[in-house]
VOPAGU-2260 file (C-alpha; in pm, 1 decimal, decimal comma):
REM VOPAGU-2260
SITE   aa  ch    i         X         Y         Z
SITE  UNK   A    0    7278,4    6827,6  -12312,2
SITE  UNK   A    1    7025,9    6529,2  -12189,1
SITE  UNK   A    2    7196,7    6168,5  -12107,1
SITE  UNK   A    3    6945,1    6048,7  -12434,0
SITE  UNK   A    4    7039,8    6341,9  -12681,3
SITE  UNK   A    5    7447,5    6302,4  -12536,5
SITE  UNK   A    6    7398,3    5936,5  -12607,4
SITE  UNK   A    7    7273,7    5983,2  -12984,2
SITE  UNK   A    8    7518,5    6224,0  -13071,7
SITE  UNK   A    9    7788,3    6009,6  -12951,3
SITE  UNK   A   10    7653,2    5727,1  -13187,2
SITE  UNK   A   11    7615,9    5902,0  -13480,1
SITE  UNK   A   12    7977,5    6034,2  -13421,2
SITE  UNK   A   13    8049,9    5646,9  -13448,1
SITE  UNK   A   14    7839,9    5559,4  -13700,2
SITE  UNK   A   15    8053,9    5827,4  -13924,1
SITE  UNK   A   16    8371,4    5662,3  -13864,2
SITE  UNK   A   17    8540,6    5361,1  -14031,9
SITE  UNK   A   18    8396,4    5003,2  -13942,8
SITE  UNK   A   19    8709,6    4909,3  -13762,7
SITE  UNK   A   20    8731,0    5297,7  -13551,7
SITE  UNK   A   21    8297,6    5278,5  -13513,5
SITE  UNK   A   22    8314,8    4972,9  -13305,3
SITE  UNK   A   23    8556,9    5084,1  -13062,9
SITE  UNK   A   24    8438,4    5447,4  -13051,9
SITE  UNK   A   25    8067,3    5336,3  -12993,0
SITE  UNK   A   26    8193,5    5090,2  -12694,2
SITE  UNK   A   27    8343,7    5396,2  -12564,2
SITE  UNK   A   28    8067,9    5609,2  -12654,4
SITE  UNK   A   29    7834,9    5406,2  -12423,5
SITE  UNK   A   30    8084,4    5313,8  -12153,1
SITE  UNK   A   31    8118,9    5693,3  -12138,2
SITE  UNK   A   32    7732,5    5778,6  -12071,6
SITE  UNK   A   33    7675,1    5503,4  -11815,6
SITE  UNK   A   34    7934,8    5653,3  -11579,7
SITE  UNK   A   35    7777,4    5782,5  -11299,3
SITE  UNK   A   36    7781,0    6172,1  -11224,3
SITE  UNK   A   37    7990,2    6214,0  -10929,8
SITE  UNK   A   38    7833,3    6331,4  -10644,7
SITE  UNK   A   39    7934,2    6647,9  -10465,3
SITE  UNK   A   40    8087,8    6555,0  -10076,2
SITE  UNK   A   41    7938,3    6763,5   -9811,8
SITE  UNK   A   42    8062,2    6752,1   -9452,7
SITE  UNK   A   43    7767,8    6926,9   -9220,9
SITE  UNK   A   44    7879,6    7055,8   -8832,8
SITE  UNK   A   45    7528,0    7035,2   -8675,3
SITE  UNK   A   46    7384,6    7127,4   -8281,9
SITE  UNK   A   47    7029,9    6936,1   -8430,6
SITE  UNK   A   48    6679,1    7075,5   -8340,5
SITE  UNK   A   49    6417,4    7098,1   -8524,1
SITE  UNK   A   50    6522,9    7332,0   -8866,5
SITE  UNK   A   51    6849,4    7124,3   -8824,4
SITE  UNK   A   52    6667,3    6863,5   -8868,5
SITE  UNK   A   53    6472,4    6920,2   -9176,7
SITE  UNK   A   54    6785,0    7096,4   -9343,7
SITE  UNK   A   55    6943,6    6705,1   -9267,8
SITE  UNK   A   56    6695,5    6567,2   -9470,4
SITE  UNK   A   57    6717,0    6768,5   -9761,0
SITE  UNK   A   58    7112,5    6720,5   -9768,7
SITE  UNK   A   59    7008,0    6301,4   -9707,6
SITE  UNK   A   60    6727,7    6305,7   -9984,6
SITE  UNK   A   61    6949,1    6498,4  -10249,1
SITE  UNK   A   62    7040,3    6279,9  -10551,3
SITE  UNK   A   63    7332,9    6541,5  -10614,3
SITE  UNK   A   64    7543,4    6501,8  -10277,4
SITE  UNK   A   65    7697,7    6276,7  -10078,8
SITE  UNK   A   66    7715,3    6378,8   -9705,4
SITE  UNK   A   67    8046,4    6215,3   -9624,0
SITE  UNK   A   68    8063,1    6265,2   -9247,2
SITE  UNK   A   69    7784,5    6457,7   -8985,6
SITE  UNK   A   70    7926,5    6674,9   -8718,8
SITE  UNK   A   71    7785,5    6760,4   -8353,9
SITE  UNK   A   72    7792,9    7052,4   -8137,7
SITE  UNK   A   73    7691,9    7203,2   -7830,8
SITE  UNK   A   74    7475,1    7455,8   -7950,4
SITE  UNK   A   75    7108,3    7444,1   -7951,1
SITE  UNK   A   76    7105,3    7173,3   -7712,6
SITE  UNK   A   77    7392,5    6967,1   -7543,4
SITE  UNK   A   78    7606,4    6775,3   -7762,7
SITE  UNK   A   79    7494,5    6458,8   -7669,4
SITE  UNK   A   80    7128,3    6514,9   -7758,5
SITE  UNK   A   81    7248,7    6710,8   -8077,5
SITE  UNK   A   82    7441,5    6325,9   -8178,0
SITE  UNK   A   83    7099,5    6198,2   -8093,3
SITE  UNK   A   84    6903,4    6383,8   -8285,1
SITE  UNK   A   85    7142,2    6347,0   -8544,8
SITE  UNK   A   86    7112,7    6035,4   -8529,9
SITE  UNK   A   87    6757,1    5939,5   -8513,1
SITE  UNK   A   88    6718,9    6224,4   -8812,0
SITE  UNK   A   89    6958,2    6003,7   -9070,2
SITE  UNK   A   90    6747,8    5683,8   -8974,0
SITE  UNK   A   91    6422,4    5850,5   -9110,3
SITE  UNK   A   92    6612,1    5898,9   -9460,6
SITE  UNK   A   93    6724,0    5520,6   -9446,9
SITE  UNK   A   94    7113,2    5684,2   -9407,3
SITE  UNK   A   95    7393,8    5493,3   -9210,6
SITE  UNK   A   96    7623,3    5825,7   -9268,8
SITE  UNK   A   97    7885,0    5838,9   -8958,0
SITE  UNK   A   98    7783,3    6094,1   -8735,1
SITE  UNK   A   99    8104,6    6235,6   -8479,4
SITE  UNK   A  100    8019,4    6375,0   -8162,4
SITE  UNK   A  101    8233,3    6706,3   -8099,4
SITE  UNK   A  102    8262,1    6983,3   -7865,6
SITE  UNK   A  103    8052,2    7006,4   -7576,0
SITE  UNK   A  104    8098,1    7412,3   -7456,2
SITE  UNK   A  105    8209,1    7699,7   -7688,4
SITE  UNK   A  106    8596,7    7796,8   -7622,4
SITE  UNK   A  107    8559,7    8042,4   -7356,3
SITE  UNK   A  108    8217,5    8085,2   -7230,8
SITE  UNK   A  109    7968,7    7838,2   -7067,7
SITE  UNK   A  110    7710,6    7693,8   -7274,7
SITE  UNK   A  111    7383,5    7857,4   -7342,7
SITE  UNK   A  112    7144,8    7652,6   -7533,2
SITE  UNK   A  113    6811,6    7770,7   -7713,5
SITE  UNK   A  114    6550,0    7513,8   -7546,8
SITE  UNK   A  115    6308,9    7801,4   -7514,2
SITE  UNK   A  116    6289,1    7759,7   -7904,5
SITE  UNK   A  117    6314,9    7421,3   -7966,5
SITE  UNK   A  118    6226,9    7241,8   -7670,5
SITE  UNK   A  119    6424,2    7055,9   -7418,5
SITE  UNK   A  120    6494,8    6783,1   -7618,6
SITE  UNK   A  121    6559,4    7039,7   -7946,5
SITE  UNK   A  122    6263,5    6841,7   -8142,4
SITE  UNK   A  123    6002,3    6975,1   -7978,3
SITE  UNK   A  124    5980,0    6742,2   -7652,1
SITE  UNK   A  125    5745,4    6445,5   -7886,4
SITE  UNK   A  126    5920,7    6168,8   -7701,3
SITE  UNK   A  127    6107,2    6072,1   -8025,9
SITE  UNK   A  128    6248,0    5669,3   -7969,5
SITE  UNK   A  129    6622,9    5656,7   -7923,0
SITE  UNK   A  130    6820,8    5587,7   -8259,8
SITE  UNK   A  131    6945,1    5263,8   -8299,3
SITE  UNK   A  132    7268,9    5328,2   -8390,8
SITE  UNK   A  133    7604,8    5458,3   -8184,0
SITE  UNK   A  134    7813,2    5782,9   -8252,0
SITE  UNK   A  135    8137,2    5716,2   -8447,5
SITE  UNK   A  136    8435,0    5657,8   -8173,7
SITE  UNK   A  137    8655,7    5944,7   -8341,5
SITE  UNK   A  138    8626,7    6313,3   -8242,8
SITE  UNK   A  139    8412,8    6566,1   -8457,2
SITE  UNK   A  140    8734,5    6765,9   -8478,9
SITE  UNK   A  141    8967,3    6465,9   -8620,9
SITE  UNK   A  142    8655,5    6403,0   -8838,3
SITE  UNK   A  143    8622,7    6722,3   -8991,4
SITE  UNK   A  144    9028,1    6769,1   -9095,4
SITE  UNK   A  145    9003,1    6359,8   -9183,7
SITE  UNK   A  146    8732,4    6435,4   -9428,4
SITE  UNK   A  147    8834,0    6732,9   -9583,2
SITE  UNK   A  148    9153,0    6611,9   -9670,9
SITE  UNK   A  149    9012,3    6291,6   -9837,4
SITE  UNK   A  150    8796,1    6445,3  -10022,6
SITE  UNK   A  151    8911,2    6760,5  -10247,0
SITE  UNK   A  152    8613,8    6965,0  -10330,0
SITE  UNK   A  153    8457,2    6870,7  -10006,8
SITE  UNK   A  154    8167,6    7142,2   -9942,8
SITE  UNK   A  155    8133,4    7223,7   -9606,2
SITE  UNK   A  156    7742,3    7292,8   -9429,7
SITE  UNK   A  157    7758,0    7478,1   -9081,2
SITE  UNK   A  158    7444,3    7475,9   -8922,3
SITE  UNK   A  159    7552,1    7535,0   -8562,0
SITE  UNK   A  160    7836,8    7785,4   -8322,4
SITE  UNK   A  161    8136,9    7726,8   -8495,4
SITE  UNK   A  162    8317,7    7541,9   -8223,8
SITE  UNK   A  163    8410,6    7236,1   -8416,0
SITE  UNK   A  164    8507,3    7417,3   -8752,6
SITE  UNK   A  165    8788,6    7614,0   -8541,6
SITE  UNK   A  166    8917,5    7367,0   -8277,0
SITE  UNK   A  167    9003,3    7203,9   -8631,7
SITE  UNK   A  168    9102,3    7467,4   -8795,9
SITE  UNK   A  169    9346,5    7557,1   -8480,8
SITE  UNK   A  170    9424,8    7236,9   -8481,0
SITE  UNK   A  171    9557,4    7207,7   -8874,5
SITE  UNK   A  172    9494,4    7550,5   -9003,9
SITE  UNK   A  173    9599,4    7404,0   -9383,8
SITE  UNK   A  174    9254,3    7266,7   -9423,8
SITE  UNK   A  175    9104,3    7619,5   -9480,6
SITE  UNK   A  176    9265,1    7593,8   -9848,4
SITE  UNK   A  177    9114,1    7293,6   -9894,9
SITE  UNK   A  178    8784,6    7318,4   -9844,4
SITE  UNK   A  179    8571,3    7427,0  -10197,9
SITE  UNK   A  180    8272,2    7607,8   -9968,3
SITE  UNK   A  181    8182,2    7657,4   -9635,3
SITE  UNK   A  182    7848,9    7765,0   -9620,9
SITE  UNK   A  183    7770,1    7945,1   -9291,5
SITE  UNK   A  184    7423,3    7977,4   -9102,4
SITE  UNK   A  185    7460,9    8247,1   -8869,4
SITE  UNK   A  186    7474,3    8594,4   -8836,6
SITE  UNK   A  187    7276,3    8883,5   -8862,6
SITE  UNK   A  188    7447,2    9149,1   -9137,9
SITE  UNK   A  189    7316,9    9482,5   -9162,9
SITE  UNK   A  190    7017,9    9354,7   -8954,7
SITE  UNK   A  191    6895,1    9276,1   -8649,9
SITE  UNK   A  192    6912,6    8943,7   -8390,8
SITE  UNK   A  193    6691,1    8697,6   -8289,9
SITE  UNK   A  194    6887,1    8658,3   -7992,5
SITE  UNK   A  195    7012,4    8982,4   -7895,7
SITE  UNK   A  196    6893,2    9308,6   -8043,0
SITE  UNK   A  197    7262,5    9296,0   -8237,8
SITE  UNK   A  198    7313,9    8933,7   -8298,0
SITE  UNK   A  199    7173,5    8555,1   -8450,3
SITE  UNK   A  200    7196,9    8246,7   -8190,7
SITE  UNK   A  201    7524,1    8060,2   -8402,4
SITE  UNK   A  202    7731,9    8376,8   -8349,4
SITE  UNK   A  203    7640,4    8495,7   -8016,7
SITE  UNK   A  204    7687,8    8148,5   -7869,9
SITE  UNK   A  205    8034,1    8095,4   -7944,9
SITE  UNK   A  206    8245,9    8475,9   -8090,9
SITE  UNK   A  207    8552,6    8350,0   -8015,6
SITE  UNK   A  208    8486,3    8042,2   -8246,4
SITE  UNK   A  209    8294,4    8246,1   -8484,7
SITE  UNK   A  210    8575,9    8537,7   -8529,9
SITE  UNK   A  211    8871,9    8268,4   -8585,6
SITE  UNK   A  212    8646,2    8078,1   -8841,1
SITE  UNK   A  213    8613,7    8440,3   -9019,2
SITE  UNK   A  214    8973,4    8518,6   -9013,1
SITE  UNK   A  215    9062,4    8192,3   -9089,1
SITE  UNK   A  216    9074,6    8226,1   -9470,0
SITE  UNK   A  217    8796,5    7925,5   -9551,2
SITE  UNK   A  218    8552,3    8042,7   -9846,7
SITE  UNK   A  219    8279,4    8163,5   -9659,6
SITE  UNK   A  220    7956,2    8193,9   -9792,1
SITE  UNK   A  221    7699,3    8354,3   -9506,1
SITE  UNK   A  222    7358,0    8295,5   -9486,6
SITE  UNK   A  223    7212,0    8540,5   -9240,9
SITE  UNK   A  224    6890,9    8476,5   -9014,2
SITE  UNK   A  225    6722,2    8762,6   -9248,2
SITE  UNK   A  226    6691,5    8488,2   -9511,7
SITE  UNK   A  227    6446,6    8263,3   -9332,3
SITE  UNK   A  228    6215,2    8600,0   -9230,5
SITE  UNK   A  229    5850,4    8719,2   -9450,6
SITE  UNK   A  230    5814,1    8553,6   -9753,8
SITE  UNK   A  231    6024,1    8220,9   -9641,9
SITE  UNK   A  232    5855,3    8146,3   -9352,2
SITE  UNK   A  233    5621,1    7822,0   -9431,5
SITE  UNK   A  234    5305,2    8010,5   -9381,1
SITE  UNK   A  235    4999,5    7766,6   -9269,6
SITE  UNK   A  236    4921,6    7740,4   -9589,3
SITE  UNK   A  237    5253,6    7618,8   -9648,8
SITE  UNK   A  238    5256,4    7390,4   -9366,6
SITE  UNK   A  239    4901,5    7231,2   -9520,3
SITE  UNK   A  240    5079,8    7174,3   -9814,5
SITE  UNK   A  241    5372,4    6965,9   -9656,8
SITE  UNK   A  242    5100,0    6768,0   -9463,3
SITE  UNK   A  243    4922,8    6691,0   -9772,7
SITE  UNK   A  244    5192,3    6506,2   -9891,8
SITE  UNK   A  245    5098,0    6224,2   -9628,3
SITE  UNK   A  246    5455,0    6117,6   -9576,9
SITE  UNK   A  247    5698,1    6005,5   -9276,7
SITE  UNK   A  248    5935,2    6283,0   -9310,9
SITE  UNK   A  249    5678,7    6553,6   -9384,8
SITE  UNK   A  250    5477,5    6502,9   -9093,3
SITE  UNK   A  251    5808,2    6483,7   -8875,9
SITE  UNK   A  252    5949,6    6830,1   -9075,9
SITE  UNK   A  253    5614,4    6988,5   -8885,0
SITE  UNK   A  254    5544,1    6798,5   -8560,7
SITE  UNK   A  255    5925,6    6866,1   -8438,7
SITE  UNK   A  256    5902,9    7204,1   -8540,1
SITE  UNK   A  257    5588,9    7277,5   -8309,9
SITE  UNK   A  258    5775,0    7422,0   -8049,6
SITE  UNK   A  259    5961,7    7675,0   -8226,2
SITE  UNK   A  260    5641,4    7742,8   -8451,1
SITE  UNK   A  261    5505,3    7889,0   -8136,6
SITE  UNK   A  262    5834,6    8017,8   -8003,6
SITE  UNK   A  263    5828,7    8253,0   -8340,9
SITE  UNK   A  264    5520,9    8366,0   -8293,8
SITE  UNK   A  265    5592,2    8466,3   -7981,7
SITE  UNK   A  266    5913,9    8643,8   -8094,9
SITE  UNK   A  267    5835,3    8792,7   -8358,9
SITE  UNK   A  268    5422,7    8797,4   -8444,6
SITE  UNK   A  269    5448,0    8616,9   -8748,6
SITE  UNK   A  270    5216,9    8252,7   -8819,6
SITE  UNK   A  271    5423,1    8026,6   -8979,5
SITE  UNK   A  272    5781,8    7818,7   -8926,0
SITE  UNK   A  273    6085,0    8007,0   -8994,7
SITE  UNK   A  274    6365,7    7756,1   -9126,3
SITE  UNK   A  275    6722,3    7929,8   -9097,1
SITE  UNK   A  276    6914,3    7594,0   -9134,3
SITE  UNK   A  277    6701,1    7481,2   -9406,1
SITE  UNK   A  278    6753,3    7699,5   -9619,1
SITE  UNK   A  279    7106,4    7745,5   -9585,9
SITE  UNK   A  280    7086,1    7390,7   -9698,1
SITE  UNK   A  281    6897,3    7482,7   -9960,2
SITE  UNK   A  282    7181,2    7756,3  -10121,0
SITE  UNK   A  283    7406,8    7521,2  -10051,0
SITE  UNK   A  284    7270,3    7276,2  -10294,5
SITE  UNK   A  285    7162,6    7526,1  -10543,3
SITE  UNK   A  286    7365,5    7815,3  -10540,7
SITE  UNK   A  287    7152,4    7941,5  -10825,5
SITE  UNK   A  288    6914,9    8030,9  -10571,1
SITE  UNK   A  289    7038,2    8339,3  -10457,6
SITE  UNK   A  290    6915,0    8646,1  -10653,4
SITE  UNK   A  291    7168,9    8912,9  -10443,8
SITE  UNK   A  292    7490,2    8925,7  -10290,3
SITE  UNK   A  293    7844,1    9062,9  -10249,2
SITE  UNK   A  294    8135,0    9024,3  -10118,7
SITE  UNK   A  295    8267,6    9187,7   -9823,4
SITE  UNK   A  296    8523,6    9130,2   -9521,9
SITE  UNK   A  297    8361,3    8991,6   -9229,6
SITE  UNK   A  298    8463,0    9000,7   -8871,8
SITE  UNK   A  299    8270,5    8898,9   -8524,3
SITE  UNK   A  300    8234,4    9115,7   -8154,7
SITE  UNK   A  301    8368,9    8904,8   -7903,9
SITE  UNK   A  302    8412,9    9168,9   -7616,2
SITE  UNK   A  303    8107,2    9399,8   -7571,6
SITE  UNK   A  304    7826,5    9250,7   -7389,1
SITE  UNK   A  305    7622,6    9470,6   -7619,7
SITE  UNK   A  306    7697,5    9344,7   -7939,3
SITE  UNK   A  307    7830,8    9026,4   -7821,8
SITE  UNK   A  308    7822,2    8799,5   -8163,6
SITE  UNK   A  309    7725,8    9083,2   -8419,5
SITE  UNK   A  310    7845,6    8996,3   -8778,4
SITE  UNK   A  311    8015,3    9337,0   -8862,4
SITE  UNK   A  312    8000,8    9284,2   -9250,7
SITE  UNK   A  313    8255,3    9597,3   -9431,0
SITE  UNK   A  314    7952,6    9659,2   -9692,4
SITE  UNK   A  315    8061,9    9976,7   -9801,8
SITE  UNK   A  316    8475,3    9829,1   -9839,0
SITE  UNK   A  317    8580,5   10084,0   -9591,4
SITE  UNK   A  318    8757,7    9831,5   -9349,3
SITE  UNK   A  319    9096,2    9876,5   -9562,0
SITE  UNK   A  320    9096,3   10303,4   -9505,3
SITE  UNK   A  321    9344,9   10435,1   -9283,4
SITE  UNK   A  322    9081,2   10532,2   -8959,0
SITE  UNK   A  323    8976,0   10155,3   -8999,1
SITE  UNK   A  324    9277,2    9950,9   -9088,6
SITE  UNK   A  325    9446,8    9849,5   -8753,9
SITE  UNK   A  326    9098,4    9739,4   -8596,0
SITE  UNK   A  327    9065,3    9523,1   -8909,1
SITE  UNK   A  328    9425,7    9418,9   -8909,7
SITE  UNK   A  329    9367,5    9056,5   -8829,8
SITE  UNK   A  330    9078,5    9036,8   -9086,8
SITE  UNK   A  331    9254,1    9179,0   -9339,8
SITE  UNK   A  332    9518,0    8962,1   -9331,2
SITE  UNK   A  333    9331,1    8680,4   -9434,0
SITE  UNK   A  334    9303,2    8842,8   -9748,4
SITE  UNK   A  335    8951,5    8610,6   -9800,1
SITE  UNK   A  336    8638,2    8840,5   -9820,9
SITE  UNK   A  337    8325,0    8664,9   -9731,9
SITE  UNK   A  338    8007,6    8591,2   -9993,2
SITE  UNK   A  339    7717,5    8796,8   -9786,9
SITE  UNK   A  340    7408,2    8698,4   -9918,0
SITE  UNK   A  341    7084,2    8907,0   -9950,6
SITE  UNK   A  342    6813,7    8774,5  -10088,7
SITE  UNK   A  343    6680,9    8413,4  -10223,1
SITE  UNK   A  344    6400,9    8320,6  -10487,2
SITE  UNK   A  345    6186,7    8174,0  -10204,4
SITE  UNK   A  346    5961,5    7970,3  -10413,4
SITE  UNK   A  347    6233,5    7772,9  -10535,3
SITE  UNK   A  348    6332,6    7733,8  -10181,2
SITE  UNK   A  349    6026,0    7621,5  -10085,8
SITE  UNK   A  350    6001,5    7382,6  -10401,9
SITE  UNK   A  351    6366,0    7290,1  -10278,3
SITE  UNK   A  352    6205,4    7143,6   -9939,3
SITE  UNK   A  353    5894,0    7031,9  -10081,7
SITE  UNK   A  354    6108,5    6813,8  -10294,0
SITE  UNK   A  355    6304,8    6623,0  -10019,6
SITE  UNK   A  356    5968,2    6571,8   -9765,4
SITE  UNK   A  357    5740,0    6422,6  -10100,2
């Protein structure tokens, strides 16, 4: 029901009543359809380049969120620049949201970041000014557990290795229950890498992280690197489009994506930009989005070189059979399957970021 048909209905309920019961019930009536709707909190863990970027400003533009805190990582590139970038992203949308600096190497492996993409400075090396404003003094990890348990519902975005999400989670492993979603970009299921024949840049930087945030029993919702591949890749066309629009943010959405437009091309022989974080942010907003998916236990290779990172996704629910169950053990006693999605309407994703760079 619109606010205006909500609002009549309410006043002809009033109207029906006695004098004495209509004047009260119409002041409620109207004090009832000028509340505002309350805004869904997000938290977002971020290691910012150039899709991170973009996926900040749709959270930032989106009338139905508010993005409570901003998380950094060592992921992409070094923590610090992530904060930056972070930083200088949320001063394009006008936001003063607090962004926390967090971990600056995954648990137990040296930090390997994905400049050949994105550039050394994870923007596409455009000289971008410095932001204006400081990271928040507390940790990313204090910030996360902080903000999930002062905000129930709180829906949390991971664009990034999971470092942050389970240092905190290690730290006060409670705050799994807590949290409404925690939509994941990362991972490759039933598909292959873009880092590694077997496995997608999030995973493979940080397993250890990645396989405790799994187990941990948070409501995982995955959106693989598959999603962002063919049809949602901004072709040039596309990309025309976002230029026409002749604004700030659009033209910044492209220019710091120039690097990694060419970095695609050269991986994988497609024309276009291919926005993983994006359009995680994208589901996350509108769930209604995805067309299929299903839900499946989901664990993470931590000690073959191989495989290192693969998102082993149980999509045939054989983990729990005898031959299987002790190498699943630790999975399975989570008891919380993850949602695995397959496939998006891409127009309405691209309508979805066409909407936030206008």
């Amino acid at each position: 029901m619109s606010f205006e048909i909500r609002k009549q209905f309410l006043r002809r309920q009033a109207a029906s009543l006695p004098r004495c019961h209509a004047n009260f019930h119409a002041a409620l009536a109207i004090q009832f359809v000028i509340l505002p709707r309350v805004k869904r909190p997000f938290l977002i863990d971020t290691d910012t380049a150039s899709d991170d970027a973009v996926a900040l400003i749709m959270a930032l533009r989106s009338p139905q969120i508010q993005v409570v805190a901003i998380t950094t990582v060592a992921g992409n590139v070094d923590v610090h620049q992530a904060t930056r970038n972070a930083l200088y992203t949320a001063e394009l949308c006008g936001s003063n949201v607090p962004v926390f600096a967090g971990a600056e190497q995954p648990l137990r492996r040296a930090h390997a970041n994905a400049s050949w993409f994105h550039g050394r400075d994870g923007l596409g090396d455009h000289g971008y000014p410095p932001p204006r404003r400081a990271p928040e003094k507390q940790s990313a990890v204090d910030a996360i557990i902080d903000s999930v348990e002062s905000n129930p519902g709180l829906e949390m975005v991971t664009l990034a290795p999971l470092t942050n999400i389970a240092l905190a989670l290690e730290k006060k492993p409670g705050i799994a229950k807590k949290v409404n979603r925690c939509v994941v970009m990362g991972g490759a299921p039933c598909c292959e890498g873009n880092v590694t024949p077997a496995a997608e840049y999030n995973i493979w930087c940080d397993p250890e992280a990645a396989r405790i945030v799994m187990r941990s029993g948070l409501p995982i919702e995955l959106v693989g690197w598959h999603l962002c591949r063919g049809e949602a890749v901004l072709h040039p066309s596309d990309i025309q489009q976002v230029l026409s629009f002749a604004t700030g943010l659009a033209k910044f959405a492209i220019e710091c994506n120039s690097h990694a437009q060419a970095a695609f091309f050269k991986q994988s022989g497609e024309h276009g930009i291919s926005l993983p974080d994006p359009v995680a942010m994208a589901v996350a907003l509108d769930p209604s989005m995805v067309t299929s998916q299903s839900q499946h236990f989901v664990d993470v290779e931590t000690e073959s070189e191989l495989t290192r990172g693969m998102t082993v996704v149980d999509r045939l629910n054989v983990a729990q059979d005898q031959r299987n169950r002790d190498v699943w053990s630790a999975t399975l006693a989570a008891g919380q399957k993850a949602k695995v999605f397959w496939t998006i309407d891409n127009a309405r994703w691209k309508q979805a970021l066409y909407a936030a760079l206008k």
